[in-house]
KOLMARVEX-842357 format. One record per residue (C-alpha): x, y, z; residue in three letters. Coordinates in steps of 0.2 Angstrom, whole numbers, plus 2048, in hexadecimal, padded with zeros to 3 digits. Example, Ala and Ser with C-alpha at 12.3 -4.5 7.8 and 13.67 -1.06 7.14 Angstrom:
83E7EA827ala
8447FB824ser
//
This chain:
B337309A4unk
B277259ADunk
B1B72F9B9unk
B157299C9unk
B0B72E9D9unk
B0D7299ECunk
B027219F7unk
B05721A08unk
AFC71CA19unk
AFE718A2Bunk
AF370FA35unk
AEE716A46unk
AEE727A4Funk
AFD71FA5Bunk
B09723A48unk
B0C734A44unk
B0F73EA35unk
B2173AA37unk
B1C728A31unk
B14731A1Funk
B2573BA1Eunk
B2E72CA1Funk
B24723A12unk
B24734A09unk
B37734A08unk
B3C723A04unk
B2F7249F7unk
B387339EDunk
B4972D9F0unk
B4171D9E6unk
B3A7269DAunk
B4B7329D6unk
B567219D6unk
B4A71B9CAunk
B4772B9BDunk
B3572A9C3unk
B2C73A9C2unk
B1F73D9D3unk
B0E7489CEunk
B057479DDunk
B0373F9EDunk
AF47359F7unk
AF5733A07unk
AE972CA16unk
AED72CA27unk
AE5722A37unk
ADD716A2Aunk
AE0703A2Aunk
AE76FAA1Cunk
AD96EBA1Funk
ACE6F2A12unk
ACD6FFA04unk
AC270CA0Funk
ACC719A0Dunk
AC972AA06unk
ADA72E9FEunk
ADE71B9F8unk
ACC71C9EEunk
ACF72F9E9unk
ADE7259E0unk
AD67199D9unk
AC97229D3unk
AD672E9CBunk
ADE71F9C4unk
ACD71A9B8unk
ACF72D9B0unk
AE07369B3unk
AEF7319A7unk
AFB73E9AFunk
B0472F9B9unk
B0971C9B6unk
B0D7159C7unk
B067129D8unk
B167149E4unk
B1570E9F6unk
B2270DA03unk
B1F6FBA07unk
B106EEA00unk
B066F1A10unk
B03702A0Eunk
AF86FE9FEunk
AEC6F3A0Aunk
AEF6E3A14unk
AE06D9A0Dunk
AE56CF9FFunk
AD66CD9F6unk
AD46E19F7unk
AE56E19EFunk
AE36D49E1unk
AD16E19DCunk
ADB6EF9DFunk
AE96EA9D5unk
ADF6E49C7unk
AD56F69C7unk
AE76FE9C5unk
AED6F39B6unk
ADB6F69ACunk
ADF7089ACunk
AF17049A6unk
AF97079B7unk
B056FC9C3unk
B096FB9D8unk
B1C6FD9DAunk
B236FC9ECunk
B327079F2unk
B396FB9FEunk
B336E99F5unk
B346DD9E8unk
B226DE9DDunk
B1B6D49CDunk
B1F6E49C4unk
B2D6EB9BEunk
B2C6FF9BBunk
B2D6FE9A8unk
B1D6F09A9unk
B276E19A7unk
B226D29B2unk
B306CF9C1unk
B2C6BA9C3unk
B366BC9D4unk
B2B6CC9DAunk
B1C6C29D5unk
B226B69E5unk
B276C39F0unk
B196CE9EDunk
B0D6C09F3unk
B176BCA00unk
B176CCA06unk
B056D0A04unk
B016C1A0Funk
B0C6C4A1Cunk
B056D7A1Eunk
AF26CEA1Dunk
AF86C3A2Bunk
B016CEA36unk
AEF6DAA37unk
AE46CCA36unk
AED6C6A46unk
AF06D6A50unk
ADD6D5A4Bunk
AD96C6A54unk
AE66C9A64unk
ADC6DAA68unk
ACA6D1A65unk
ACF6C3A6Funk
AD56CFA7Dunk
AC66DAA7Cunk
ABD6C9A7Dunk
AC76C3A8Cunk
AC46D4A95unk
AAF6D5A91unk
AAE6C3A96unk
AB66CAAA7unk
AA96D7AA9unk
AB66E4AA5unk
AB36F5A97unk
AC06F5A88unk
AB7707A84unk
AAC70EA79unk
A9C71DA7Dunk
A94714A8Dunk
A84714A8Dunk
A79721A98unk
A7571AAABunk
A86711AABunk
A97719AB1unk
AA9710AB0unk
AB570FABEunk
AC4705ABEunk
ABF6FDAAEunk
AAF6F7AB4unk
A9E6FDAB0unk
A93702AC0unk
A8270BAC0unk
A7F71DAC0unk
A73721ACCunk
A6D732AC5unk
A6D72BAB3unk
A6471BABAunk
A56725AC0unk
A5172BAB1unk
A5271CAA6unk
A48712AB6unk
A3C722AB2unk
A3B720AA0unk
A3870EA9Eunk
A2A710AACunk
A2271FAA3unk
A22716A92unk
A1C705A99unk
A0E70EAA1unk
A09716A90unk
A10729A8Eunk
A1772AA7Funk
A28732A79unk
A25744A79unk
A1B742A8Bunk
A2B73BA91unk
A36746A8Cunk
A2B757A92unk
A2C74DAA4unk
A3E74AAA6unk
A3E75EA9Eunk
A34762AB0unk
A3F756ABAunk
A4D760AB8unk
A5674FAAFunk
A6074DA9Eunk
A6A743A93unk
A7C749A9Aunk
A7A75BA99unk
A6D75BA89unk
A5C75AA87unk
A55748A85unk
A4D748A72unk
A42739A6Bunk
A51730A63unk
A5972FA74unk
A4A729A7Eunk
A4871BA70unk
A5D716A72unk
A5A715A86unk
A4970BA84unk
A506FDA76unk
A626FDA80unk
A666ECA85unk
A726F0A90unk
A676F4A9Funk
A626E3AA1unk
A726DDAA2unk
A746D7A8Eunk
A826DFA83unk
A866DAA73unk
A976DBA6Aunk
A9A6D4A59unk
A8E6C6A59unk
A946C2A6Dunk
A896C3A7Bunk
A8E6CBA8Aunk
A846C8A9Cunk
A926CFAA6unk
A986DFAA1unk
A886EBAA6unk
A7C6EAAB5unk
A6C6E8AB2unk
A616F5ABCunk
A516F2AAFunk
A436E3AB4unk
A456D7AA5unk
A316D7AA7unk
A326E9AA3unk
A3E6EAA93unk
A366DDA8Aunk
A246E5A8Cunk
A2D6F6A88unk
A336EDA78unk
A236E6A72unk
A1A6F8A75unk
A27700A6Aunk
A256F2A5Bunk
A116F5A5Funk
A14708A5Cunk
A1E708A4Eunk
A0C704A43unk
A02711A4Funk
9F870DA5Dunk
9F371FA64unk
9E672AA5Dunk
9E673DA5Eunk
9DA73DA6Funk
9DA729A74unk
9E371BA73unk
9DA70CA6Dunk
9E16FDA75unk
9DC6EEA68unk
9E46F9A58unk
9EB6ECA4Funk
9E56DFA58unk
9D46DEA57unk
9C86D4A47unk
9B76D4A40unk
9AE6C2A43unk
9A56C3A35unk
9B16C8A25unk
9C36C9A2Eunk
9C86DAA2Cunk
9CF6E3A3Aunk
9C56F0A43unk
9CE6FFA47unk
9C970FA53unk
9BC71CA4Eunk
9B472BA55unk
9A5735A54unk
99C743A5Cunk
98A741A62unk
97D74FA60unk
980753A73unk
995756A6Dunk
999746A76unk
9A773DA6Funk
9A572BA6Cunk
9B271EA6Aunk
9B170DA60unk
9B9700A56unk
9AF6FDA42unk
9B36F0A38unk
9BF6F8A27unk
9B76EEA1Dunk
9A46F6A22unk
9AD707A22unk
9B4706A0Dunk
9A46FEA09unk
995700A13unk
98A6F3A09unk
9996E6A0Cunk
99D6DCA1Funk
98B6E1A2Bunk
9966DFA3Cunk
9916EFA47unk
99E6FAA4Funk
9A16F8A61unk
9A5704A6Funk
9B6703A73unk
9B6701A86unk
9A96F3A85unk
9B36EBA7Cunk
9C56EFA83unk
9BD6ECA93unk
9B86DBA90unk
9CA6D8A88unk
9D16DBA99unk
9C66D5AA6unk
9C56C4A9Bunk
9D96C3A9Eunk
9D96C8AAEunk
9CE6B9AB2unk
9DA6ACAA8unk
9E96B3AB1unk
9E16B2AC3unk
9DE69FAC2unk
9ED697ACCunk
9E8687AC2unk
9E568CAB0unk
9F9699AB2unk
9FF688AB7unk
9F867FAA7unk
9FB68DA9Eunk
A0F68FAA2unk
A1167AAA0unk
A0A67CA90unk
A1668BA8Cunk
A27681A95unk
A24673A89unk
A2367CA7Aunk
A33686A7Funk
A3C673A81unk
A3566EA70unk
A3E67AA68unk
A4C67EA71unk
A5066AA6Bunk
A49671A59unk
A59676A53unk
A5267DA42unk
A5268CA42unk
A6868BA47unk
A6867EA39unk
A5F68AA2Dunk
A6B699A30unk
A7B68BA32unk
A75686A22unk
A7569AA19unk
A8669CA1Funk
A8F68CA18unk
A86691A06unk
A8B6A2A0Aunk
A9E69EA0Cunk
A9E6929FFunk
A9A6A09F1unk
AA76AB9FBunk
AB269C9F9unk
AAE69B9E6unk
AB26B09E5unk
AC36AE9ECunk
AC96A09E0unk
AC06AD9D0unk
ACC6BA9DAunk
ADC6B09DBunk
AD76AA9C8unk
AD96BD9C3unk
AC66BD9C2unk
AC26CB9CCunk
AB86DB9C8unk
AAF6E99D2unk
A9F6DD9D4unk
AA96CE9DAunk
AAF6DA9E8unk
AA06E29ECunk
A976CE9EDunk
AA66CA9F9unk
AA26D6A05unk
A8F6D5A06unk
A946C2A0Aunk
A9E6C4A17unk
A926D2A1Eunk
A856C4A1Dunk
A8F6B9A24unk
A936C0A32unk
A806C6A36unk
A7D6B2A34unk
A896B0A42unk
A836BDA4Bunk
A726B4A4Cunk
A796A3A4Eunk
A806ABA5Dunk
A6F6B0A65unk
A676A0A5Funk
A73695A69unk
A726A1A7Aunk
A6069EA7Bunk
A6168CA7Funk
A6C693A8Dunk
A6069EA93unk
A51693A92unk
A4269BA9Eunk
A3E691AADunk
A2A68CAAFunk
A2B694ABFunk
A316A7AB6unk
A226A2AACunk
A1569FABAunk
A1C6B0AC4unk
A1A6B8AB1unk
A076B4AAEunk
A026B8AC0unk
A096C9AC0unk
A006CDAB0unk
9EF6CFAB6unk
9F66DEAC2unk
9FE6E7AAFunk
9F96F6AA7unk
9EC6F1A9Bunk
9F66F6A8Eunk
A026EBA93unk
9F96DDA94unk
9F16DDA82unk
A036E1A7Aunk
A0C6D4A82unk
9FC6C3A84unk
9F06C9A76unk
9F36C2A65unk
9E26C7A5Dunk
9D16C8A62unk
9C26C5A56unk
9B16CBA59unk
9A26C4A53unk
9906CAA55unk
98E6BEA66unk
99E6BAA6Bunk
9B26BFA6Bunk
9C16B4A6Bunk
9D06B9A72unk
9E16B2A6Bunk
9F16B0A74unk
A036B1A6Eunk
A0A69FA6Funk
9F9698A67unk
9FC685A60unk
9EA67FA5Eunk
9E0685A50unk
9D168FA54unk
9C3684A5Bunk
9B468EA56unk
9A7683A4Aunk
9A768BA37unk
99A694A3Aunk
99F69DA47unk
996693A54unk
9A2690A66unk
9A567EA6Dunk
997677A78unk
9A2675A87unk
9A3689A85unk
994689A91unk
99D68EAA0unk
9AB697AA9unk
9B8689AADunk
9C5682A9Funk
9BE674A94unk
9C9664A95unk
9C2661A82unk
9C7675A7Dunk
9D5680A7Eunk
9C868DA7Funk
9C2697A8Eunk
9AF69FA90unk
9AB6ADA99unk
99A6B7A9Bunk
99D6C8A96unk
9926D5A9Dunk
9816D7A94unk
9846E9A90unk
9916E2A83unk
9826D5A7Bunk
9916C9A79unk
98A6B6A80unk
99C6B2A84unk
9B16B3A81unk
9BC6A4A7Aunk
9CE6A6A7Bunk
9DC69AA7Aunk
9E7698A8Aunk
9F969BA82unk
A066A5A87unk
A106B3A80unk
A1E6B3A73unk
A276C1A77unk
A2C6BEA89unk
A336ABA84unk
A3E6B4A79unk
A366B0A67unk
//
């Protein structure tokens, strides 16, 4: 007597366990009109058929490499085995390694229950296994396209909403109490309290993250949260309509580049050092990072040495520097630059163009365009192996990193092409740049300041967006039009006279604008 096991399954939580004791029954009628012998039973419920994730389908499976108890797979119908033909074809071809075949209860297969090939079932069974892929891959695409039709109207198809927001009548509306506190957090952080500091004064406020305390991995989810400047994203598709924004734009964006300036460290246990990261030695190139000391009156003093001097004090001879000289100069030089009417006007021309330029650069989309047509070529080339009787566990495991990479590359195809939608207006840029001088220092070096290099006489001060290469002599000498405080028409270079308490003759930094808030 042959010996068998069931499989059974239903889809969503709107079945029961009725629809398992119908399969269940059928399934041993079968089995007693056919002198099959049923061992044991596998059973997954809420689970769909569009993949193999499923606990109980891989327990059998798995059973089906060691076990010899049991012969045949029996199903109620083709569909409850999975409704993704290539799944099925893998699947199948797992089961017939270990000696084992899919019979269905209520359909024609390509096998009979002796082994023997049925060439009508062969038909039928593919017939059926298509018409069970296309009925869930098009129930698939009706609820995705009305979820689609329902974001693009502004409406919530549901899901956790996000804290500060509330729905009524499908629509998603502020929370004022909730709002509060994220306005609060994102001001805090912007201003330069840190996590912990955050969370200890929404503690004192009274306020929390909907009845429990806020913790560090909530304040990070609210401060990387598109959704408060009005941007959601769902599969790939950008949504502009669906949450109010209540966040500056100004704001986020500067949030977002202190949290990727963070992630390296830029606080010290009793300072915070302003330039870590960002600030070079003149003389060998290394970075200078922030020191401290304590003078014989128990003074603590702050500076910024040169690594290389600091791992080898007979290498690079550059001196350290006091940290607020230094950091001083930094921000009253910027200040300056973004103070002129005439040189944010130049600046934000220069900027706008640039933006234009590559906006009408379509390399990058033809890059990532170009990854996915190789991409679904070799998917292409797997599903032919699969429909040759080529498959293995690899093959299946290669598919579905390329469909995952696939969809990522149409995910970013996506934002590529919604940025020439989006392009920034010289004007956004002008009101931009004037605003800046009036920032939190901080604020100002995370978001303007590239690098800054310090020599013995001299610092240069680089912007993000720089296209010009650096105009200093090779030996370290400044251009002679450097000689005073207005722009050079023959120099994208800028001298100020610093005070003479910082023994620096003068500052050259170029004029360009920053990456981060065009979006780069």
């Amino acid at each position: 007597m042959k010996t068998a096991i069931i499989y059974a399954r239903y889809s969503s939580e709107r079945q029961s366990e009725q629809s398992i004791d119908g399969q269940l029954r059928v399934c041993n009628d079968f089995a007693q009109r056919n002198g099959l012998k049923i061992v044991g039973t596998y059973i997954d419920r809420a689970m769909t058929g569009t993949n193999d994730h499923r606990a109980e389908f891989q327990r059998m499976l798995s059973d089906s490499d060691t076990t010899k108890e049991w012969d045949i797979v029996l199903v109620y119908a083709l569909d409850r085995f999975g409704r993704n033909s290539i799944e099925i074809a893998i699947n199948k071809q797992r089961l017939k390694k270990n000696g084992k075949i899919l019979i269905s209860a209520t359909q024609r297969t390509s096998q009979n229950i002796d082994g023997s090939q049925n060439l009508d079932g062969i038909i039928l069974e593919n017939v059926m296994i298509g018409i069970a892929e296309y009925y869930s891959a098009e129930l698939s695409q009706k609820i995705k396209r009305g979820q689609h039709e329902s974001r693009e109207k502004g409406n919530f198809v549901g899901g956790g909403i996000a804290y500060g927001f509330k729905v009524i009548d499908k629509k998603v509306v502020i929370e004022e109490n909730e709002a509060g506190a994220v306005k609060l957090i994102f001001d805090q952080y912007v201003s330069g309290k840190i996590a912990r500091e955050i969370i200890d004064m929404l503690h004192h406020k009274g306020l929390s993250h909907r009845g429990k305390p806020f913790t560090m991995n909530t304040i990070y989810h609210i401060l990387r949260n598109t959704r408060y400047i009005g941007i959601y994203f769902h599969n790939g598709t950008m949504y502009t309509n669906t949450f109010p924004p209540f966040i500056p734009e100004s704001t986020f964006y500067a949030v977002q580049t202190m949290l990727a300036k963070n992630k390296i460290g830029s606080h010290s246990r009793n300072t915070t050092y302003l330039l870590k990261g960002k600030l070079f030695c003149g003389n060998c190139g290394a970075k200078m990072n922030g020191e401290s000391g304590t003078s014989s009156t128990g003074n603590v003093n702050y500076y910024y040495k040169c690594a290389s001097r600091k791992k080898d004090r007979n290498g690079c001879r550059k001196k350290s520097v006091r940290k607020d000289d230094i950091e001083n100069l930094v921000i009253r030089a910027s200040k300056d630059l973004f103070h002129s009417s005439e040189q944010i006007d130049r600046i934000a021309s220069s900027v706008f163009e640039i933006l234009r330029k590559q906006m009408r650069d379509k390399s990058i989309i033809n890059l990532l365009k170009d990854d996915r047509t190789q991409k679904q070529k070799a998917l292409a080339n797997l599903l032919k192996a699969v429909e040759e009787g080529l498959a293995t566990s690899t093959t299946k495991n290669r598919m579905l990193e390329l469909e995952d990479a696939i969809d990522e590359l149409d995910r970013k195809i996506l934002e590529e092409e919604s940025k020439e939608d989006n392009l920034i207006t010289k004007d956004a840029i002008v009101d931009f740049l004037s605003a800046l001088p009036e920032k939190d220092p901080q604020f100002i070096i995370d978001t303007a300041i590239r690098k800054v290099v310090l020599f013995d006489n001299k610092i240069e001060i680089h912007y993000n967006f720089i296209t010009q290469t650096n105009p200093s002599d090779p030996d370290g000498s400044s251009p002679e039009d450097c000689r005073d405080n207005s722009l050079s028409a023959k120099s994208s270079f800028l001298c100020v006279v610093p005070p003479i308490v910082t023994k620096i003759e003068q500052v050259n930094f170029g004029y360009f604008f920053i990456a981060r808030f065009c979006g780069q």
